[in-house]
C-alpha positions as YAML, in Angstrom:
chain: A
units: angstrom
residues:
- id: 1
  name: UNK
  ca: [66.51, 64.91, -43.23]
- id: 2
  name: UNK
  ca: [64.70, 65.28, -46.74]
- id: 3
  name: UNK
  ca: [62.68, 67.85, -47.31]
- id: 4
  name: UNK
  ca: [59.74, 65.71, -47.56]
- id: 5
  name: UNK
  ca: [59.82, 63.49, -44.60]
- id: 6
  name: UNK
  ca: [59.84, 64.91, -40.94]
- id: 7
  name: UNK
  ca: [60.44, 62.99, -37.61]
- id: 8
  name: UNK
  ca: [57.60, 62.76, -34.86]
- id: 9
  name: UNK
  ca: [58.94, 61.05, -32.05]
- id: 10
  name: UNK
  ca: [61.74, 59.11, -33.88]
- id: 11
  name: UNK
  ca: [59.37, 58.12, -36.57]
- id: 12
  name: UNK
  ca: [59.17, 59.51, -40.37]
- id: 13
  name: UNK
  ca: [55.81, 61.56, -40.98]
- id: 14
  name: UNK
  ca: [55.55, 61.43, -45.16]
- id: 15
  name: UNK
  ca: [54.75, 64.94, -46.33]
- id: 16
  name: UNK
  ca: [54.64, 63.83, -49.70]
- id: 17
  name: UNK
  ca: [51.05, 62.51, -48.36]
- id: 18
  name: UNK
  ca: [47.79, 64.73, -48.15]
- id: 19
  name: UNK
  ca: [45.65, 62.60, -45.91]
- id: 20
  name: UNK
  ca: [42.22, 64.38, -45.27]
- id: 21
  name: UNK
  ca: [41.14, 67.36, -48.66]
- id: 22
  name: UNK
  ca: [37.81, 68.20, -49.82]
- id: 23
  name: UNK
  ca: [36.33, 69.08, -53.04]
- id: 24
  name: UNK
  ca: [33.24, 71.07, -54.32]
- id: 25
  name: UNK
  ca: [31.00, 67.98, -53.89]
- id: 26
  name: UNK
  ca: [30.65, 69.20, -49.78]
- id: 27
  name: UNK
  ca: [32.94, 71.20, -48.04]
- id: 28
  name: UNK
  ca: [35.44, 72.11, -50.44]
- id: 29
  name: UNK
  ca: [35.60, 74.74, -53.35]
- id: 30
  name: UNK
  ca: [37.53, 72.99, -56.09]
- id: 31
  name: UNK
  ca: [36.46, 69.99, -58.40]
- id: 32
  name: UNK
  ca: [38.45, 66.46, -58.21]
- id: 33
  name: UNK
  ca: [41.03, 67.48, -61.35]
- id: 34
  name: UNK
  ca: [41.82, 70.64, -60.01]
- id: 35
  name: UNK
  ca: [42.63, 69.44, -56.45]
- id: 36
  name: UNK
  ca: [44.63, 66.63, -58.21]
- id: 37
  name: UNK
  ca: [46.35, 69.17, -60.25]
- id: 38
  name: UNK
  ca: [47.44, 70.74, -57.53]
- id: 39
  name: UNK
  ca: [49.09, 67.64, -55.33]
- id: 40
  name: UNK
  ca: [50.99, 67.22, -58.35]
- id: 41
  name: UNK
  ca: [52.23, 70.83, -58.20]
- id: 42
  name: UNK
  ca: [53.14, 70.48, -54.74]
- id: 43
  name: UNK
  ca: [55.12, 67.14, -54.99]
- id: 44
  name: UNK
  ca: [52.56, 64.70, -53.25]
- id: 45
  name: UNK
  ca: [52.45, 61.26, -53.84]
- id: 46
  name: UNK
  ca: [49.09, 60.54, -52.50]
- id: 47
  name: UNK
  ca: [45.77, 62.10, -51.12]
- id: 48
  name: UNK
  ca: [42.86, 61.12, -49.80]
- id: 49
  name: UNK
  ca: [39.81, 62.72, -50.78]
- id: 50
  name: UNK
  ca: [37.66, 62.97, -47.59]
- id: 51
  name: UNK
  ca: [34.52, 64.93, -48.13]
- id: 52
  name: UNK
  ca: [31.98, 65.10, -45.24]
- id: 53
  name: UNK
  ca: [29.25, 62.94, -45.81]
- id: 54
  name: UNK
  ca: [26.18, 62.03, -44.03]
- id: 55
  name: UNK
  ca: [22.95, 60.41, -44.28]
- id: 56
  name: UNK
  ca: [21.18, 62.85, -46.21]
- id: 57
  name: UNK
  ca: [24.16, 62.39, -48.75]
- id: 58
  name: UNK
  ca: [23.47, 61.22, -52.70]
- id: 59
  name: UNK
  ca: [25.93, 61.91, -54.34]
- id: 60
  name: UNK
  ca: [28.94, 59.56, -52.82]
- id: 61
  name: UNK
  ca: [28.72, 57.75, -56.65]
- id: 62
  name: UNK
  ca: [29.13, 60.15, -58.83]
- id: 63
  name: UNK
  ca: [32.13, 61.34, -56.19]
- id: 64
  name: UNK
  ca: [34.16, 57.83, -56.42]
- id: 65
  name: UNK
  ca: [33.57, 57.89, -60.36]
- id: 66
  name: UNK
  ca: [35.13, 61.43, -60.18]
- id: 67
  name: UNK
  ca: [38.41, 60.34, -58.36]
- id: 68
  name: UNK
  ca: [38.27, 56.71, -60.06]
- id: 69
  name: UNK
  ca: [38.92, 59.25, -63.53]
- id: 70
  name: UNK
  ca: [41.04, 61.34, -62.16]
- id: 71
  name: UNK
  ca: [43.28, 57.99, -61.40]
- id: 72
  name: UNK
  ca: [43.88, 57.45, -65.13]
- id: 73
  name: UNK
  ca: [45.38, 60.62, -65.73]
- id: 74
  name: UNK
  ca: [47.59, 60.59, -62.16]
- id: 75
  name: UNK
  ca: [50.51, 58.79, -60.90]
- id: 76
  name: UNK
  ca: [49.02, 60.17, -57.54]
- id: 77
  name: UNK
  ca: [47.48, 57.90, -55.47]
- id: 78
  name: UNK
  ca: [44.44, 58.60, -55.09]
- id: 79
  name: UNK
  ca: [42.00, 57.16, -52.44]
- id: 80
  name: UNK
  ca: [38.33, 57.24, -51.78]
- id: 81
  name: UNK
  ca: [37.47, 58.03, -48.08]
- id: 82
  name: UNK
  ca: [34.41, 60.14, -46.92]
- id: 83
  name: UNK
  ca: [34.34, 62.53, -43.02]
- id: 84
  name: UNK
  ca: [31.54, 61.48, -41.00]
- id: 85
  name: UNK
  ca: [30.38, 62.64, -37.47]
- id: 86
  name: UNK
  ca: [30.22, 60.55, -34.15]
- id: 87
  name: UNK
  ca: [26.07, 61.80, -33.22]
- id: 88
  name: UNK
  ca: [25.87, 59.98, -30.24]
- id: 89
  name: UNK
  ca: [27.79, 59.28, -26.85]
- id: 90
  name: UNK
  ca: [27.79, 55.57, -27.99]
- id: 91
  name: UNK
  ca: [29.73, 56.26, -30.68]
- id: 92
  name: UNK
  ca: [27.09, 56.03, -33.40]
- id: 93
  name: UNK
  ca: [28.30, 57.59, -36.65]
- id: 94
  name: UNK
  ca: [26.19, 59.74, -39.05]
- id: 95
  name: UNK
  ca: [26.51, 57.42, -42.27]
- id: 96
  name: UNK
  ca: [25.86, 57.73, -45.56]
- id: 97
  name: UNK
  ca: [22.95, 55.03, -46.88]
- id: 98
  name: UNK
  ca: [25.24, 53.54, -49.34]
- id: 99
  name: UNK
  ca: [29.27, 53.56, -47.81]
- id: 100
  name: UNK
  ca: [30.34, 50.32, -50.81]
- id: 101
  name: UNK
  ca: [32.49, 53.28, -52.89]
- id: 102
  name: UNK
  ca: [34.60, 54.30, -50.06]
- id: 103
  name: UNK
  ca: [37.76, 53.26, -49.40]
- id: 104
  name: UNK
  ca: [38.33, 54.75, -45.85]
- id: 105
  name: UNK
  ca: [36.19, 56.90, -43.20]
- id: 106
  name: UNK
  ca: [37.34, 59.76, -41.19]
- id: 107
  name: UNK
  ca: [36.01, 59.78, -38.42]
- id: 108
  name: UNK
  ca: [35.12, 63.68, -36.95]
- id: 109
  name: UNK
  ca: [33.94, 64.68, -33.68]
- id: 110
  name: UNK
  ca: [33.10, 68.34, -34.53]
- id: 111
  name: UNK
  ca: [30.23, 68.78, -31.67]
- id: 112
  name: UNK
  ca: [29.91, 66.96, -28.17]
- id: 113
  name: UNK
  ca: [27.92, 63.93, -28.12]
- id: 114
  name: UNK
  ca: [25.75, 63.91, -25.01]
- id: 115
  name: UNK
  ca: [22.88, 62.38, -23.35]
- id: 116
  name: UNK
  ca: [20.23, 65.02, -24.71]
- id: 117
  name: UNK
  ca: [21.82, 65.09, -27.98]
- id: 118
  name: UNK
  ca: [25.00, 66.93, -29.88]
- id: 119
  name: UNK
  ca: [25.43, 70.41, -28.46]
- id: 120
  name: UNK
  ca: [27.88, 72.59, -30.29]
- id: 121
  name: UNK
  ca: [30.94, 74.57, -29.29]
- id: 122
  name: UNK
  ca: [28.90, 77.43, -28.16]
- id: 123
  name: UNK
  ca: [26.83, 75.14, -25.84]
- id: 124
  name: UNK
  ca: [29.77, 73.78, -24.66]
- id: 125
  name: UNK
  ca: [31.10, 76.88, -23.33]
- id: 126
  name: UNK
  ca: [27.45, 78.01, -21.84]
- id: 127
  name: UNK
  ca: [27.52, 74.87, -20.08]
- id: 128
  name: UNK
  ca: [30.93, 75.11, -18.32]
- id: 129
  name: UNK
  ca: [30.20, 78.81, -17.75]
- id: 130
  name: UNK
  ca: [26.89, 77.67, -15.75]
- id: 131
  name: UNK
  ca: [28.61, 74.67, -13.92]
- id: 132
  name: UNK
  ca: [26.37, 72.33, -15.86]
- id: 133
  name: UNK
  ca: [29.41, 70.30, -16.82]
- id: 134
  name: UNK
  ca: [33.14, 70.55, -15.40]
- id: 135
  name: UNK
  ca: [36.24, 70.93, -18.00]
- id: 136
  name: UNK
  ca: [36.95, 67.16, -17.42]
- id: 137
  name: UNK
  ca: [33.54, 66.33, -17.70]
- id: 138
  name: UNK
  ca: [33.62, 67.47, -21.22]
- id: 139
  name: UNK
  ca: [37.08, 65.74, -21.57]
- id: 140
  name: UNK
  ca: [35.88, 62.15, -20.88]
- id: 141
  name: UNK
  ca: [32.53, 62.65, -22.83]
- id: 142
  name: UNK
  ca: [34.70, 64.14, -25.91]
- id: 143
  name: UNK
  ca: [37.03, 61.20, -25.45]
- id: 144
  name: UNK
  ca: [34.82, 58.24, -24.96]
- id: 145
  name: UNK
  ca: [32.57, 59.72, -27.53]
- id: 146
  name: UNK
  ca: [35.81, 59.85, -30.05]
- id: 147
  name: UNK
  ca: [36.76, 55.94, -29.21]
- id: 148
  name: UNK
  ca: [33.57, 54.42, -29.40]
- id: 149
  name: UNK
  ca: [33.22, 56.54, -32.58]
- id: 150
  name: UNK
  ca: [35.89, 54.69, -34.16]
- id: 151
  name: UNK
  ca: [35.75, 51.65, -32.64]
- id: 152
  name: UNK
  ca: [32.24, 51.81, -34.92]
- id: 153
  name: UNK
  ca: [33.93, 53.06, -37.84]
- id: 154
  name: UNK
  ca: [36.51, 50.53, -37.81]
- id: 155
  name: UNK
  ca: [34.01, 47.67, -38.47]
- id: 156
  name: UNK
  ca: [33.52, 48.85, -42.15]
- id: 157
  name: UNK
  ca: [36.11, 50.52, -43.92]
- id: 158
  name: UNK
  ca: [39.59, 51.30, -42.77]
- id: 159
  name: UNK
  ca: [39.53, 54.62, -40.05]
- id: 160
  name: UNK
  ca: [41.09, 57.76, -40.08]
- id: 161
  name: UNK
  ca: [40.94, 60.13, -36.92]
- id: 162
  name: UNK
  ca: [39.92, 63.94, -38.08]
- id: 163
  name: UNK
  ca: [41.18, 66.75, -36.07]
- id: 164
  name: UNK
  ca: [42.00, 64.61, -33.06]
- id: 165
  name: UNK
  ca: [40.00, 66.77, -30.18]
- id: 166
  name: UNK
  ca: [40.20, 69.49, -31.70]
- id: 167
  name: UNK
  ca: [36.56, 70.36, -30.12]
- id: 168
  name: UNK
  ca: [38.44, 71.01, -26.95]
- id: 169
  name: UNK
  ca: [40.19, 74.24, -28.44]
- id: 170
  name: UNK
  ca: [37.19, 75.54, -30.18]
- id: 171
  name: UNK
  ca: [35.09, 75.26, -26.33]
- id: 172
  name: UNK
  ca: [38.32, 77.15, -24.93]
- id: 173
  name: UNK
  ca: [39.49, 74.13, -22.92]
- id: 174
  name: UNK
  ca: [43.41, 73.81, -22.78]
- id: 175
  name: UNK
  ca: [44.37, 70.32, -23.66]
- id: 176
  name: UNK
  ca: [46.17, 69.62, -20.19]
- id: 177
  name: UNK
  ca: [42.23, 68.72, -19.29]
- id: 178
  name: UNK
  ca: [43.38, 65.09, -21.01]
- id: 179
  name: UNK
  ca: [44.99, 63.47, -18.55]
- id: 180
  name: UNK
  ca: [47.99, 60.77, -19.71]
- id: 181
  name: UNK
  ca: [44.81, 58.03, -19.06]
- id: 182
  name: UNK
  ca: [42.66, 59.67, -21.29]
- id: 183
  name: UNK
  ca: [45.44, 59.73, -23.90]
- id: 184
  name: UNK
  ca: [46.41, 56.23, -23.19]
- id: 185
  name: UNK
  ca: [42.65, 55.06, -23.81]
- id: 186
  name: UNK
  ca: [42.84, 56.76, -27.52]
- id: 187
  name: UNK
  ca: [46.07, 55.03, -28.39]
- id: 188
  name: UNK
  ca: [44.64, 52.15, -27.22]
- id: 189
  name: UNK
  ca: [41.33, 52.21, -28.87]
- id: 190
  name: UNK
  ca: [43.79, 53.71, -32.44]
- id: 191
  name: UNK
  ca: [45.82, 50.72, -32.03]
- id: 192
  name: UNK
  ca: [43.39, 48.28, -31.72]
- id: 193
  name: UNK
  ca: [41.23, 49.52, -34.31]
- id: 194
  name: UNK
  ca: [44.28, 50.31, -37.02]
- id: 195
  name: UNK
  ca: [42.99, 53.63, -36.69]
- id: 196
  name: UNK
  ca: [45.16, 56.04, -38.25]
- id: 197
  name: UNK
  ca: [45.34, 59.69, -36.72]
- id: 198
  name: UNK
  ca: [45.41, 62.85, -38.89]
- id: 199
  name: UNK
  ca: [47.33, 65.96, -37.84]
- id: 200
  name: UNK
  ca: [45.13, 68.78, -39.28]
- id: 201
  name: UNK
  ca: [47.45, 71.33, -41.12]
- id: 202
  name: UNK
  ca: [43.80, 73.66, -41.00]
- id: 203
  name: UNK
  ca: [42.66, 72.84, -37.61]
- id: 204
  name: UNK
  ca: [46.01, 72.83, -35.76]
- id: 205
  name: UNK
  ca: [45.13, 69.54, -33.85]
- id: 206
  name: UNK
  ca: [45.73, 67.37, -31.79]
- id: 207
  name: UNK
  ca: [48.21, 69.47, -30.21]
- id: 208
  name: UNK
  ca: [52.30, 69.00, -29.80]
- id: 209
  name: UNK
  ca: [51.54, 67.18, -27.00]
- id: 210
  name: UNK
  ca: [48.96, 65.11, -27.29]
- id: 211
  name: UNK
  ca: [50.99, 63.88, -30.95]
- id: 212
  name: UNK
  ca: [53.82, 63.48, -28.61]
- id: 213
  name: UNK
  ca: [51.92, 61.09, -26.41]
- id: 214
  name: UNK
  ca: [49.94, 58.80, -29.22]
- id: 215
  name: UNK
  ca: [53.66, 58.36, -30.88]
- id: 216
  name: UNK
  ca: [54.95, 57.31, -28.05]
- id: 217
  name: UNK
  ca: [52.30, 54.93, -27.67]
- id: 218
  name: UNK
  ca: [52.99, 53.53, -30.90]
- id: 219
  name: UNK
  ca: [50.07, 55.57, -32.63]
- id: 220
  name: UNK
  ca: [50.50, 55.93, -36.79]
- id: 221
  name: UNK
  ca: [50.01, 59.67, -37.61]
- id: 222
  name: UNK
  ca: [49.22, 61.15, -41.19]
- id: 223
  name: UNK
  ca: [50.04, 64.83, -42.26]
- id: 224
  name: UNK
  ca: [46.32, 66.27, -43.18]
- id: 225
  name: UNK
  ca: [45.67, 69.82, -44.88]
- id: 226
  name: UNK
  ca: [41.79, 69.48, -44.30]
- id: 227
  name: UNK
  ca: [42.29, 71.41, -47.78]
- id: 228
  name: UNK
  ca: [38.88, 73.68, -48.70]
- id: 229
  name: UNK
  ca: [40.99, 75.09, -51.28]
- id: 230
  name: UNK
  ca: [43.24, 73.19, -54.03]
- id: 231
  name: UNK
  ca: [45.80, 75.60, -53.36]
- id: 232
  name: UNK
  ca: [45.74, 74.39, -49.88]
- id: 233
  name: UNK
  ca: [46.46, 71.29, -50.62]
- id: 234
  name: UNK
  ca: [50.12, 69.61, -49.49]
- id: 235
  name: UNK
  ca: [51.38, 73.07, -47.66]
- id: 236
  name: UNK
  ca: [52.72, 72.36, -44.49]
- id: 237
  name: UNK
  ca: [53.54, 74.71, -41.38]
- id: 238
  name: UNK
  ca: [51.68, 73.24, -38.19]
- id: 239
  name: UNK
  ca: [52.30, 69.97, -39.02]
- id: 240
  name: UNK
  ca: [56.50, 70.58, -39.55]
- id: 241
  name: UNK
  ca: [56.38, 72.97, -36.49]
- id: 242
  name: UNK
  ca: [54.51, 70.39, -34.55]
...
């Protein structure tokens, strides 16, 4: 097999595409050009820029005229896409005001969408250590949290799954907590949707396992670096060991 395509579950993964990297407009370090730059140097064909946006974000505009540029002096493709958070256990997605320059949404679910609000990892793991919630209490909220989230997504822009629960590692929950009907719900809910799921080269996520599952379900799975760093960009280990 080339060098630049891998099998998961029978199916060619393209490594020559980056499908989730940030620049210094949020989370990342380097400007458009020089994350560009580097793709090229690393033998990509695409990337999708994917900085995490929200409602109190203004500068989405000037970010698409950025990568619009940077198409003129690429054969990369280059594509317009934006992270946003699922805030609520109905799936209700921290958006931008204006979304019309994006191209795609990633979808994230970085902290656990309950009834009181989102609690973060560290609540997470006081609340299972208390008995307040059980492990697979947290599973099916982080799950049905996840598919409403881009069930929502879904109905404005083409939808990207970021770090598929990945929250579940970072609470210190083993992923055997998803039972094969949780996992069937997601790759129902991706199918449906055209929702495309990322394996996070920085995050390590989902898990051999769970990609196992979605692909055999008929899932479509992108490589992702989650890139803060333009060298970062297109450099693969988790995602060729998973």
């Amino acid at each position: 097999m080339s060098a630049d395509r891998e099998s998961v579950i029978g199916v060619a993964l393209d490594l020559t595409a980056d499908a989730h990297v940030h620049t210094g407009f949020s989370a990342g370090r380097d400007a458009v050009g020089v994350v560009v730059s580097a793709a090229d140097l690393a033998g990509l064909s695409s990337i999708t820029f994917a900085d995490q946006a929200g409602p109190e974000t203004t500068w989405l505009s000037t970010y698409a005229d950025s990568v619009r540029r940077a198409r003129s002096r690429t054969e990369i493709n280059l594509r317009i896409a934006a992270e946003v958070e699922v805030v609520r256990p109905d799936g209700w997605l921290a958006l931008p005001p204006d979304i019309s320059a994006l191209e795609a949404l990633s979808v994230a679910v970085s902290r656990l969408p309950q009834d009181a609000g989102v609690v973060g990892p560290r609540e997470v793991r006081a609340q299972l250590t208390e008995g307040r919630v059980t492990a697979d209490q947290v599973a099916e909220q982080l799950l049905d949290a996840t598919v409403r989230g881009i069930e929502r997504a879904s109905r404005y822009a083409p939808t990207q799954l970021a770090r598929p629960l990945g929250l579940l590692a970072q609470v210190g929950l083993d992923d055997a907590v998803l039972t094969p009907d949780l996992i069937a719900a997601l790759a129902t809910a991706c199918r449906e949707t055209g929702t495309v799921v990322e394996i996070s080269e920085a995050w390590r996520s989902p898990s051999a396992r769970v990609v196992a599952m979605l692909r055999a379900a008929g899932v479509a799975m992108v490589p992702a670096s989650d890139a803060r760093y333009a060298t970062e960009v297109g450099h693969w280990q988790y995602v060729r060991r998973v």
